[in-house]
RODO-2510 file (C-alpha; in nm, 4 decimals, decimal comma):
residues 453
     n   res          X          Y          Z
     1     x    -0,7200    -3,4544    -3,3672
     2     x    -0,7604    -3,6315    -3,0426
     3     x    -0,9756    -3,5312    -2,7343
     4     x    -0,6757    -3,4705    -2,5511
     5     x    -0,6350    -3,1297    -2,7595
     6     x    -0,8447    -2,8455    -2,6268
     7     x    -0,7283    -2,4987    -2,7426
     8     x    -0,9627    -2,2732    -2,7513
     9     x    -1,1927    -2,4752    -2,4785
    10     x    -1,5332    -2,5827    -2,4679
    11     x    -1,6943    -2,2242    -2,3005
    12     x    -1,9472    -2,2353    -2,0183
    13     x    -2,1581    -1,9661    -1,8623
    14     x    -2,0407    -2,1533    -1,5039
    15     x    -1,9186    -1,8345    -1,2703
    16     x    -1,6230    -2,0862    -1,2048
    17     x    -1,4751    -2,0394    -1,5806
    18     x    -1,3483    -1,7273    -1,6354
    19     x    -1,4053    -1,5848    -1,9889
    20     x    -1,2594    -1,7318    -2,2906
    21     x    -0,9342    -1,6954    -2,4331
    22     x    -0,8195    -1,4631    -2,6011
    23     x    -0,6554    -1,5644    -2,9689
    24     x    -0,5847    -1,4133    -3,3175
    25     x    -0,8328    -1,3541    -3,5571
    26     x    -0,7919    -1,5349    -3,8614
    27     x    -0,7128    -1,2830    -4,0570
    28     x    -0,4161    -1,1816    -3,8554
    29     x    -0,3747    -0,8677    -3,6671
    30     x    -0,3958    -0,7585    -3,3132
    31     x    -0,5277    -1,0587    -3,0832
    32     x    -0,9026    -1,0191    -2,9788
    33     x    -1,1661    -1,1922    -2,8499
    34     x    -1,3159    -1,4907    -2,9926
    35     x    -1,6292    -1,5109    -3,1730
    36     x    -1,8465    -1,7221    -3,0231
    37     x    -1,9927    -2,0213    -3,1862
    38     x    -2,3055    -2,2534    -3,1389
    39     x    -2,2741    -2,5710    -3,3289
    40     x    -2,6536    -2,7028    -3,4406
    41     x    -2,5069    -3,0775    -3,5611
    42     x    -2,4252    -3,4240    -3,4716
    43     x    -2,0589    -3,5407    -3,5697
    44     x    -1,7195    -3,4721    -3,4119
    45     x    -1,5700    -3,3561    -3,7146
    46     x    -1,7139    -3,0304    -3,6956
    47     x    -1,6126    -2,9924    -3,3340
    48     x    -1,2266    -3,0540    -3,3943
    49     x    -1,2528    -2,8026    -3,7047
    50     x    -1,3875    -2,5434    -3,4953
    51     x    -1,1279    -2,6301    -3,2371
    52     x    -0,8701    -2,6277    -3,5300
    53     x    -0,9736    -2,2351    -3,6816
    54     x    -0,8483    -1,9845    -3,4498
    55     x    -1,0914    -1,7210    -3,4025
    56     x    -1,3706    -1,9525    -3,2589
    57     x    -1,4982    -1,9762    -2,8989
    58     x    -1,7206    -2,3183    -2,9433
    59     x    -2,0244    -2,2244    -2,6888
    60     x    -2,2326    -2,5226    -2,7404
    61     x    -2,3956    -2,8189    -2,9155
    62     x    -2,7226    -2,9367    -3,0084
    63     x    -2,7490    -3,2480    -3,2754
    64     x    -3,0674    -3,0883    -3,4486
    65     x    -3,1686    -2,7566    -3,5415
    66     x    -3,4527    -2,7054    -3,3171
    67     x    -3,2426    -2,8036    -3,0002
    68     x    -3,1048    -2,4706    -2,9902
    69     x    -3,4161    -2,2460    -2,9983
    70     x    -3,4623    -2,2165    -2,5906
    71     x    -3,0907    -2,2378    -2,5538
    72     x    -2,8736    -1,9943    -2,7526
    73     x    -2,9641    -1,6831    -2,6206
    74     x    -2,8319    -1,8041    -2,3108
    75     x    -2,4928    -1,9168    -2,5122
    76     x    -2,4750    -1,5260    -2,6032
    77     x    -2,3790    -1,7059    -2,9652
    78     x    -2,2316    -1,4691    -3,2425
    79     x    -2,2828    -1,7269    -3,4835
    80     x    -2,4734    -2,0442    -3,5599
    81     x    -2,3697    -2,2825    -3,7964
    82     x    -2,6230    -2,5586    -3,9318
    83     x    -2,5664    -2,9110    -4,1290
    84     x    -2,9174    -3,0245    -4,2373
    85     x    -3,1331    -2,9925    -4,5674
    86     x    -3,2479    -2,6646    -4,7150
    87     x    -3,6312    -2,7489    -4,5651
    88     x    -3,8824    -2,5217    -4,5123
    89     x    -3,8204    -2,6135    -4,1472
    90     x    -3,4900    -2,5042    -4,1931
    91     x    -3,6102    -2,1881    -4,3502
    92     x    -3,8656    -2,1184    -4,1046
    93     x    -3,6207    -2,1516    -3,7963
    94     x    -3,3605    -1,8869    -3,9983
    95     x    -3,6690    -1,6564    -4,0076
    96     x    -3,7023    -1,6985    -3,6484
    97     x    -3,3461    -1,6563    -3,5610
    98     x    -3,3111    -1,3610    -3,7776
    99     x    -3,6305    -1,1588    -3,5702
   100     x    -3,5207    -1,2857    -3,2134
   101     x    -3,1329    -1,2810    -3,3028
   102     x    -3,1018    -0,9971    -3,5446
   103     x    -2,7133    -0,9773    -3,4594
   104     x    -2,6562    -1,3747    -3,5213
   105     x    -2,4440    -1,4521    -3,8225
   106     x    -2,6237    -1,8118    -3,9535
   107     x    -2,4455    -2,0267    -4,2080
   108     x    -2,5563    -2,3759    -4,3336
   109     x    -2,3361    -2,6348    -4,4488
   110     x    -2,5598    -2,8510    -4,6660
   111     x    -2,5267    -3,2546    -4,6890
   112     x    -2,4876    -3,4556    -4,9942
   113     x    -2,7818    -3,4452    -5,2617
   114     x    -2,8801    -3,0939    -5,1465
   115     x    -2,8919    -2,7791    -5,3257
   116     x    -2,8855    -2,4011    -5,2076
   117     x    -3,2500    -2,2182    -5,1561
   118     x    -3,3132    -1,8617    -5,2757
   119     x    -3,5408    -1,8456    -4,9221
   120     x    -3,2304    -1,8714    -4,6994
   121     x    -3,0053    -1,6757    -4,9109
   122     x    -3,2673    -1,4078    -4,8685
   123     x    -3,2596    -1,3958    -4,4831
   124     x    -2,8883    -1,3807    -4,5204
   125     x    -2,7707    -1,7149    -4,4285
   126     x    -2,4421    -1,8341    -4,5408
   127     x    -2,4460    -2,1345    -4,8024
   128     x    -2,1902    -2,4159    -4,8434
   129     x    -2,2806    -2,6947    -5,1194
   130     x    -2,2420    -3,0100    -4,9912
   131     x    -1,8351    -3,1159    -4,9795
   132     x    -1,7568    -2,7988    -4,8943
   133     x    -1,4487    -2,8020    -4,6288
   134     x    -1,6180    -2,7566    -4,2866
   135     x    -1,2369    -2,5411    -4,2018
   136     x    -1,2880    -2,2994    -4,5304
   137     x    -1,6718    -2,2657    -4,4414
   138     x    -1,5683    -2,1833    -4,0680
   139     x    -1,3102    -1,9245    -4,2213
   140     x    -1,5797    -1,7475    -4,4082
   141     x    -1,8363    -1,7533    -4,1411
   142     x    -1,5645    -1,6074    -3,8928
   143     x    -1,5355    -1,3163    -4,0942
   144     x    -1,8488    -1,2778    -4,1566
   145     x    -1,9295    -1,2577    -3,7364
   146     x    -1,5965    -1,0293    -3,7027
   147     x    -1,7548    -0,7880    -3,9375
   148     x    -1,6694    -0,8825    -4,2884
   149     x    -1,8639    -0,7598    -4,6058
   150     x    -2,2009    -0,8531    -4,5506
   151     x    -2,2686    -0,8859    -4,2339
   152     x    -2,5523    -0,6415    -4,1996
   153     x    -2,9117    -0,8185    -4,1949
   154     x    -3,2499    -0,6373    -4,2885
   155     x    -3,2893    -0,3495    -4,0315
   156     x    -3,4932    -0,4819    -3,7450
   157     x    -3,4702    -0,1412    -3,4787
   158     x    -3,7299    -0,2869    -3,2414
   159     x    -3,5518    -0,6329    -3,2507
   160     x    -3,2131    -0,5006    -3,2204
   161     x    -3,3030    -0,2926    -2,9319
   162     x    -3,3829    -0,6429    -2,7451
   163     x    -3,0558    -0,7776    -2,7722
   164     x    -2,9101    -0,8518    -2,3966
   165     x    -2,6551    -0,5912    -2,2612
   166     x    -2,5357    -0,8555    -2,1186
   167     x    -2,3915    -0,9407    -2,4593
   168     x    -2,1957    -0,5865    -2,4681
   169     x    -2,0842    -0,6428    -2,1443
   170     x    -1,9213    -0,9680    -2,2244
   171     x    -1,7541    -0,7756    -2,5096
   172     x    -1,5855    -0,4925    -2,3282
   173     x    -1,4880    -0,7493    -2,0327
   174     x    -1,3103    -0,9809    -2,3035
   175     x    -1,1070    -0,7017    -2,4499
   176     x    -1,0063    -0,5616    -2,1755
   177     x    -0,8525    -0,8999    -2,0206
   178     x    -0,5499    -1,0795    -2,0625
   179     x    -0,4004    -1,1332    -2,4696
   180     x    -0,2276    -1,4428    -2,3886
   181     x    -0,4004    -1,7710    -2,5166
   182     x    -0,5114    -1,9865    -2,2378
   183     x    -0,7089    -2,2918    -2,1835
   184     x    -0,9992    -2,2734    -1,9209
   185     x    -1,0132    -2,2984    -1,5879
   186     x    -1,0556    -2,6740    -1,4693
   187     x    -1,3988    -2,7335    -1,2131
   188     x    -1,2665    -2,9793    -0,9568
   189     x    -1,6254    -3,1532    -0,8641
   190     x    -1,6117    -3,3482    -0,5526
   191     x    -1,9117    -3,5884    -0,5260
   192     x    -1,9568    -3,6589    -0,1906
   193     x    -2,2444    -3,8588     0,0731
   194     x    -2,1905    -3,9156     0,3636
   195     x    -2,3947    -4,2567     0,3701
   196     x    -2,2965    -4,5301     0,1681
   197     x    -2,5273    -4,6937    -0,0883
   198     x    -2,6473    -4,4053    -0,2064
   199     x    -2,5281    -4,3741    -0,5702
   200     x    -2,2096    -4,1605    -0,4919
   201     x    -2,0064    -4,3891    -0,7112
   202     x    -2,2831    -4,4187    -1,0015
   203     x    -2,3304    -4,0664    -1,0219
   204     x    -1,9139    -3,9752    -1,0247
   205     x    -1,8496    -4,2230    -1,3364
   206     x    -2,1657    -4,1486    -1,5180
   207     x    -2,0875    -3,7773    -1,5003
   208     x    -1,7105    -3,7594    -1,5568
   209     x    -1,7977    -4,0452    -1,8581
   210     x    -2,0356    -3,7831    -1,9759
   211     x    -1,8558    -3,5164    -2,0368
   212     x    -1,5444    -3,6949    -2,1813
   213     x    -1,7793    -3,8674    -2,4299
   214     x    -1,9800    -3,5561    -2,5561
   215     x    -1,7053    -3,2765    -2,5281
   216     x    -1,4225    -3,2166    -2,6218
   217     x    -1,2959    -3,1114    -2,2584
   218     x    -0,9855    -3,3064    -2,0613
   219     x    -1,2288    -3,5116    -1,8317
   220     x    -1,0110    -3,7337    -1,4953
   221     x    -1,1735    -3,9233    -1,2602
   222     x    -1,0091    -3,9762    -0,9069
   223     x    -1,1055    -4,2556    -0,6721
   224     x    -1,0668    -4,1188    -0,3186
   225     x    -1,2655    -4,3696    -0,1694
   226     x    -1,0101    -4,5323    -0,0460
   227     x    -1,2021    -4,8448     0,1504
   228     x    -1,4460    -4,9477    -0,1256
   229     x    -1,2985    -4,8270    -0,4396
   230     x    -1,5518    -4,9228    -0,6934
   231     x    -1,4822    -4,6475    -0,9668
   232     x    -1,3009    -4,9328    -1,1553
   233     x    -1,5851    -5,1840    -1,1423
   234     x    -1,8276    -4,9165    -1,3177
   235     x    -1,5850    -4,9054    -1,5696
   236     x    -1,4403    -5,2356    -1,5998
   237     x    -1,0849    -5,0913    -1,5372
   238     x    -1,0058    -5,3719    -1,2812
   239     x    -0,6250    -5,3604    -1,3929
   240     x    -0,3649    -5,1043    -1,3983
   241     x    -0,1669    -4,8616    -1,1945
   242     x    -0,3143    -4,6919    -0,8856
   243     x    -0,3239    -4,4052    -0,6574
   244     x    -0,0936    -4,5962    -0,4019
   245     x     0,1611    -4,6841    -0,7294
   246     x     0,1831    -4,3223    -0,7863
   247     x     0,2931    -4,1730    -0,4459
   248     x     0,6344    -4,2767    -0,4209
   249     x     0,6762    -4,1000    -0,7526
   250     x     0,5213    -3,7480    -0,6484
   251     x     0,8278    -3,5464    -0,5012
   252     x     1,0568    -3,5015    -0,7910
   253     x     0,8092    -3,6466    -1,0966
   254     x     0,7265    -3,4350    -1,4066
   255     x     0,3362    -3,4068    -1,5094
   256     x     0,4406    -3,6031    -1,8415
   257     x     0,6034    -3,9096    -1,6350
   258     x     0,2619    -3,9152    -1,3967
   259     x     0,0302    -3,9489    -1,6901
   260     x     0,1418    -4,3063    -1,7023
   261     x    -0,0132    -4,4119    -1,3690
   262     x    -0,3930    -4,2620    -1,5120
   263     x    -0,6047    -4,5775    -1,6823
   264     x    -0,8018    -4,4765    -1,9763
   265     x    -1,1673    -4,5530    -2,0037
   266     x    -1,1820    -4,6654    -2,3822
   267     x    -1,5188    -4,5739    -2,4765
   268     x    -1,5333    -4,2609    -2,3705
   269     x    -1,1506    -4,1880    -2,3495
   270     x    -1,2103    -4,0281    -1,9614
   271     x    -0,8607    -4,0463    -1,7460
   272     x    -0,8943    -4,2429    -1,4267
   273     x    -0,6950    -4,2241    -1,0985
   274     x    -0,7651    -4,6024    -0,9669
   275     x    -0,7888    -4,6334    -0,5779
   276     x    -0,6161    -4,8843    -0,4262
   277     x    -0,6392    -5,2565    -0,5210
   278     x    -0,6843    -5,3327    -0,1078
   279     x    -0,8372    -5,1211     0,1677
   280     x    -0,5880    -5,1195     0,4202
   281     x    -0,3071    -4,9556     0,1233
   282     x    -0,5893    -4,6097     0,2136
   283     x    -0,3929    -4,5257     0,4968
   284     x    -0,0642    -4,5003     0,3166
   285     x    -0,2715    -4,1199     0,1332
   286     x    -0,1832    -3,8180     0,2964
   287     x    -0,3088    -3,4510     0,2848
   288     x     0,0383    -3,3617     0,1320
   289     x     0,0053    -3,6462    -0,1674
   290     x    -0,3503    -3,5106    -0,2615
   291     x    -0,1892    -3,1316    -0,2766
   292     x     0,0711    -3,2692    -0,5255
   293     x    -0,1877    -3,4827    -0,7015
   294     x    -0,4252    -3,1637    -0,8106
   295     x    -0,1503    -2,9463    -0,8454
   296     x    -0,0385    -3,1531    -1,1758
   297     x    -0,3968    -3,2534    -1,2741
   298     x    -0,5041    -2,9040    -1,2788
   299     x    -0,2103    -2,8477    -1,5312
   300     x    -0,3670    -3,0902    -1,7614
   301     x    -0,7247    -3,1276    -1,7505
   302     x    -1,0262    -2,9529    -1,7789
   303     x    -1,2760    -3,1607    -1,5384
   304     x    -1,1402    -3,3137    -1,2394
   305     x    -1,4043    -3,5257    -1,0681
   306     x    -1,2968    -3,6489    -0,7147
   307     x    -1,5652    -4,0071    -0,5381
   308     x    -1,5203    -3,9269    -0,1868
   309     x    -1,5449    -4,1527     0,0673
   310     x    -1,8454    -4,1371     0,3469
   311     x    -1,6253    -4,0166     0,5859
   312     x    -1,7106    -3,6364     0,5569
   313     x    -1,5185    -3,4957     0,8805
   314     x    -1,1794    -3,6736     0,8239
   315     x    -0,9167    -3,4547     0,6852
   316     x    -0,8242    -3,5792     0,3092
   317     x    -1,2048    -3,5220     0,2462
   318     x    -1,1629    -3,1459     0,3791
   319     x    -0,8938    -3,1337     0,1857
   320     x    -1,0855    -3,2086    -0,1046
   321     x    -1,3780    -3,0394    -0,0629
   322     x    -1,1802    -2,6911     0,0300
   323     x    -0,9814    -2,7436    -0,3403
   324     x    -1,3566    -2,8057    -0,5565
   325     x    -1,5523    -2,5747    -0,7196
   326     x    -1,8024    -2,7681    -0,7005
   327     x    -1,9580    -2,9981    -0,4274
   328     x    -2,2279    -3,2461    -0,4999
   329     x    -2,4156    -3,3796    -0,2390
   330     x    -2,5708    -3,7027    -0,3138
   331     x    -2,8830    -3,8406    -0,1059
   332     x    -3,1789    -4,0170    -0,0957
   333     x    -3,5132    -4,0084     0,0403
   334     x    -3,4861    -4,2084     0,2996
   335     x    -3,5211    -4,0748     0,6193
   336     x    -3,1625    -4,1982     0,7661
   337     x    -3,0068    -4,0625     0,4189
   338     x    -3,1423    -3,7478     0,4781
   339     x    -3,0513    -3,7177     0,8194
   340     x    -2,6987    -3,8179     0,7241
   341     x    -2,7324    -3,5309     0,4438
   342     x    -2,7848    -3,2402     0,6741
   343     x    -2,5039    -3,3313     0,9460
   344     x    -2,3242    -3,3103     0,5831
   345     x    -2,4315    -2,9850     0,5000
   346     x    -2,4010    -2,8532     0,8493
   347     x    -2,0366    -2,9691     0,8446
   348     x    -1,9208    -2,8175     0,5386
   349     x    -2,0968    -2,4895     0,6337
   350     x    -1,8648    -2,5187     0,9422
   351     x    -1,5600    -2,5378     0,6854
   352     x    -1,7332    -2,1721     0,5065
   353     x    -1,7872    -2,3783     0,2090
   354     x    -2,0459    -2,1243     0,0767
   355     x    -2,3749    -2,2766    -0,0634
   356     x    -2,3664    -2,1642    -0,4080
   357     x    -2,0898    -2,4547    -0,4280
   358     x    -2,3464    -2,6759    -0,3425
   359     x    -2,5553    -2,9128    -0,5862
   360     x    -2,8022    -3,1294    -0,3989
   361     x    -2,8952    -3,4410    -0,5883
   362     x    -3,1494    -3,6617    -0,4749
   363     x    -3,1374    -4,0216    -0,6016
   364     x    -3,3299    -4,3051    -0,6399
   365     x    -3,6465    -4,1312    -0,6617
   366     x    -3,9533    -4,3559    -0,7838
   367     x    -4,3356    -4,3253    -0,8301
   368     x    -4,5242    -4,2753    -0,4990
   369     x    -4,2060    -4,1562    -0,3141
   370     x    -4,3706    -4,0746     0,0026
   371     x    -4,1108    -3,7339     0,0431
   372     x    -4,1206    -3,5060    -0,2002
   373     x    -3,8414    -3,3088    -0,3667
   374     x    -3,9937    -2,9636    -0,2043
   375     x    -4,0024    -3,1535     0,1453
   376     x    -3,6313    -3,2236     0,0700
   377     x    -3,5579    -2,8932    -0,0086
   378     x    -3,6937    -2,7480     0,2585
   379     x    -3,5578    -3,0343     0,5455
   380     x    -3,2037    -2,9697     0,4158
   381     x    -3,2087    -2,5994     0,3631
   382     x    -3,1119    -2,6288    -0,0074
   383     x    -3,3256    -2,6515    -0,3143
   384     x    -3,2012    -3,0067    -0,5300
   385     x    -3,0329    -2,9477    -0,8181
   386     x    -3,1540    -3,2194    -0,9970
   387     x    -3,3327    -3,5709    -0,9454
   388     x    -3,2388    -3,9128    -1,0609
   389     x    -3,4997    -4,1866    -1,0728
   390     x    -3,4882    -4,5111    -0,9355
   391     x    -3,4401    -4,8375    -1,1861
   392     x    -3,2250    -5,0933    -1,0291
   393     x    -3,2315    -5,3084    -1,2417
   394     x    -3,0684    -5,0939    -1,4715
   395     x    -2,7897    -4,9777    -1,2583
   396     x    -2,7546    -5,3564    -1,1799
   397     x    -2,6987    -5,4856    -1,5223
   398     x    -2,4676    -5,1730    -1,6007
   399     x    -2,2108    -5,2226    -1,3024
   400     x    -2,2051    -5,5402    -1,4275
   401     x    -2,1101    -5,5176    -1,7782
   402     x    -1,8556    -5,2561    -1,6894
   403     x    -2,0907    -4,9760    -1,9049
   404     x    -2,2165    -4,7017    -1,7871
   405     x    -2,5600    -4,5879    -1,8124
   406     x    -2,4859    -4,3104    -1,9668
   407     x    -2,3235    -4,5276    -2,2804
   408     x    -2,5763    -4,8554    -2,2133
   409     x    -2,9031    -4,6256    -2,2007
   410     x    -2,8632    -4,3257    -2,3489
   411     x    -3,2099    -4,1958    -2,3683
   412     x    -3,2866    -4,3742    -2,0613
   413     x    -3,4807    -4,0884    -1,8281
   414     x    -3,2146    -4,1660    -1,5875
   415     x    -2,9627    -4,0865    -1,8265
   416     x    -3,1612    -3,7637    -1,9059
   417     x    -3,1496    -3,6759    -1,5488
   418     x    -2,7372    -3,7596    -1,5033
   419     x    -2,6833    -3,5531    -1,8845
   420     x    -2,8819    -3,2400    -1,7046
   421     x    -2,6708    -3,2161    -1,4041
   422     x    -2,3288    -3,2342    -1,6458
   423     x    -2,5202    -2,9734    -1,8321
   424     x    -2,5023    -2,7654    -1,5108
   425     x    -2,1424    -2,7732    -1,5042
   426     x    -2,0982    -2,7440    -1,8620
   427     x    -2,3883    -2,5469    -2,0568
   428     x    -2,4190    -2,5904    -2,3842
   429     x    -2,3960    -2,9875    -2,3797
   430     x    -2,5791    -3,1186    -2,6515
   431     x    -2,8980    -3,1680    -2,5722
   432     x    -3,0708    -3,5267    -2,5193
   433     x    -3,4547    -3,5992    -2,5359
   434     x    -3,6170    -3,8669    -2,3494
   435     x    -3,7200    -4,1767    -2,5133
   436     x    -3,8225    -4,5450    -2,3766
   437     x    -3,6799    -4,7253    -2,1464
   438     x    -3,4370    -4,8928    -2,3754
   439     x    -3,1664    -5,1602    -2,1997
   440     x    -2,8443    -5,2407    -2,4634
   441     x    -2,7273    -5,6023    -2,3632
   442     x    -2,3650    -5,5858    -2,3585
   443     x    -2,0615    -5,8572    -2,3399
   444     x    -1,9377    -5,9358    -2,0171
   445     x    -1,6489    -5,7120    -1,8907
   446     x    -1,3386    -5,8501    -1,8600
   447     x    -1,3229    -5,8931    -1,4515
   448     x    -1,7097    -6,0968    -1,4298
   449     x    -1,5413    -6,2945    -1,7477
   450     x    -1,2287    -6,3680    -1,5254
   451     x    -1,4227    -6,4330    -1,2195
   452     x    -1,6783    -6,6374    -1,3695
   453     x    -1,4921    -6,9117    -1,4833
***
C-alpha cells in the first residue's frame, strides 16, 4: 500500500476536520462509527494494516510506549495497541492505563524472542506471539473495542465515573451523521509574511515534508510565490512541470490528467506545484486559475499547503487566504518584521479572516533575543503559536543539499519546534524528543552538482 491511499484518514481533534467516517464493522452489519485507534509503535506496516481493516479510525502515533501517556486522553482512543517486550515497564504502563483508562481496550503484539506474561493477561491485555499477522490481531482487537466477549475489565466505579463526556458526546454525534464512507476534510494552510527573509519558504517545505513523511495523509505543496519561487531549491526539485505549464490545461482537464504537472518529493513522497521557472511568467496567474487549481486539489489531497508571496494586499493572495483554514503568519523579532507583521494582521482582519485561523510563528529566535515571545504577543495582539530557533548554519547547509531539516536533523530542536506546529494541525503525530544538535552531511543535490561544474 502506497501513501497515496488514505481510507479511513489519519483523524485530528482540529475543529476544521469534521468527524471521522463512517464504515462497516468488520463483522458486517449496519455501518457505524469507527473505533478509534492509538498506535504506540514505530514502523509503517502497522499503519497501512490499520488503514487496510475496516472498522478502525487511526487517531495517532507515538514510536514508544510511554509517548502516549500525556497524549491519549486527548485522542479519546478506544483502543491502544502496543509492539514492545512483555517488561515490567510494559506491565506497569497497562496498570496505569487500565486505572486512568478503564474503558481502553489494550492489546500487545509481541516481537520476535518474546513470550506472553501472566501479569498482562491479568489486567486484560490482548496477547499476540510474535509473527502473529498485525491484520488478524487488528481483527480481534476491533471486536474486542466494539464489544466482543471479553471486553469488560475489573470494575473500577470511581475510575469509570472520570471518563470525559466528551467521549459520549463524540459517540452520539458519529452515529447520528452521515453512513457514507468519506475521506477527511483537506486543511488548506497558507503560510504567509509579509517581509521577505523571514523563513516563509523554510517553514512551508519543512511542514508539508513533515506530514507527508510521518502520516499517511495526501500532503501538496503549492508555490505561489510567484517572483522568488524557491520551494524547489529546498527540495532539490529544480526540474519538471510548473504552475505556468498547467494553466492552459485547466478549462476542460480531468483531476487524473493534472496530476501529471505535480513533481514528487522522493523522500518524503509530498506532491509539489512548482512556481514558475522565471519571474515575469507570475503575471500570466489569475484569480480564476487558482479557483480551478484548489477545486481539483481538494478532490485529492488531504493537506494543501500554499508559500505566499510578501505581497499580502494583492488579490491572488486574498484569494488564498479567504480559501485556507488555516493562516500562518511567519515573523521575526526584528523590529521592521514585526511592524510588517501587524499591518499583516490588521489587513486580514479587514478581509473578516477571524483569528482563531491564525497561527503566529516567530522565527529565528536565539539566546539573548532582546524581545521576548510575551512582548510579541502582546505588540501583535495574538499569542505565538509556536517558536523556531535560530541556527543558520543549519538552514544554510540544508537549502543547499536540497534536504530538509526536518529529514537532515531530525532531533534537531529546530526540527522539534517545526514537528510541534504540524502537530497543531494534525494531533496525534508521533511524537519526537529533543536530542543534540546533530548535522547529517548529505550529497550534493542535483542543481549545486549541475551548477558547480
Amino acid at each position: 500500500m502506497t501513501r497515496n491511499r488514505l481510507r479511513s484518514g489519519l483523524s485530528t481533534a482540529s475543529a476544521d476536520f469534521p468527524g471521522p467516517a463512517l464504515v462497516l464493522p468488520a463483522g458486517g452489519g449496519q455501518p457505524g462509527p469507527p473505533a478509534r485507534l492509538f498506535l504506540a509503535a514505530a514502523g509503517r506496516d502497522l499503519i497501512e494494516a490499520v488503514l487496510d481493516t475496516p472498522g478502525w479510525q487511526l487517531v495517532g502515533q507515538a514510536e514508544r510506549a510511554e509517548q502516549c501517556l500525556p497524549i491519549i486522553g486527548a485522542m479519546a482512543a478506544d483502543a491502544l495497541l502496543l509492539r514492545a517486550e512483555p517488561s515490567g515497564q510494559t506491565a506497569m504502563l497497562a496498570r496505569h492505563l487500565r486505572l486512568v483508562h478503564p474503558q481502553l481496550v489494550i492489546g500487545l503484539l509481541l516481537p520476535a524472542g518474546s513470550s506472553p506474561s501472566p501479569d498482562l493477561e491479568a489486567l486484560g491485555v490482548l496477547v499476540w506471539p510474535a509473527g502473529t499477522p498485525p491484520r488478524d490481531a487488528l481483527r480481534e482487537l476491533l471486536a474486542r473495542a466494539c464489544g466482543g466477549p471479553g471486553t469488560a475489565a475489573p470494575a473500577r466505579e470511581v475510575a469509570a465515573a472520570a471518563v470525559p463526556s466528551f467521549r459520549r458526546h463524540r459517540l452520539q454525534a458519529e452515529q447520528s451523521a452521515t453512513t457514507t464512507p468519506r475521506l477527511l476534510t483537506q486543511q488548506v494552510v497558507a503560510i504567509a509574511s509579509p517581509k521577505g527573509g523571514v523563513g516563509k519558504t523554510f517553514l512551508a517545505t519543512n511542514l508539508a515534508v513533515t506530514l507527508a513523511a510521518r502520516t499517511p495523509a495526501r500532503v501538496v505543496l503549492v508555490d505561489l510565490d510567484l517572483n522568488s519561487a524557491d520551494v524547489g531549491v529546498h527540495l532539490d526539485l529544480l526540474e519538471g512541470p510548473t504552475l505556468v505549464d498547467l494553466l492552459p490545461y485547466l478549462p476542460e482537464t480531468g483531476s487524473a490528467d493534472l496530476g501529471r504537472f505535480l513533481v514528487t518529493h522522493r523522500i518524503s513522497g509530498l506532491k509539489v506545484l512548482l512556481g514558475p521557472a522565471r519571474a515575469e511568467l507570475g503575471a500570466l496567474v489569475k484569480v480564476e486559475h487558482l479557483r480551478r487549481i484548489f477545486e481539483w486539489l481538494r478532490r485529492d489531497y488531504h493537506f494543501i499547503f500554499i508559500d505566499l508571496p510578501p505581497d499580502g494586499g494583492g488579490e491572488l493572495v486574498q484569494e488564498c487566504t479567504q480559501a485556507a483554514s488555516r493562516i500562518i503568519l511567519v515573523t521575526t523579532t526584528d523590529a521592521a518584521s514585526l511592524r510588517q507583521a501587524r499591518l499583516a494582521l490588521e489587513a486580514l482582519q479587514g478581509q473578516g479572516v477571524p483569528q482563531d485561523r491564525l497561527l503566529l510563528v516567530v522565527n529565528q529566535v536565539y539566546d539573548g533575543c532582546p524581545v521576548t515571545l510575551r512582548e510579541v504577543g502582546s505588540f501583535l495582539g495574538i499569542e505565538p503559536a509556536g517558536e523556531l530557533v535560530s541556527d543558520r548554519r543549519l538552514v544554510e547547509e540544508a537549502t543547499l543539499e536540497g534536504k530538509p531539516v526536518v529529514l537532515a536533523a531530525p532531533t534537531h530542536p529546530l526540527v522539534i519546534g517545526v514537528h510541534a506546529l504540524a502537530a497543531q494541525l494534525c494531533p496525534g503525530l508521533p511524537v519526537l524528543a529533543p536530542d543534540s544538535r546533530r548535522r547529517v552531511r548529505l550529497p550534493l543535490p542535483g542543481w549545486l552538482r549541475r551548477f558547480g561544474q
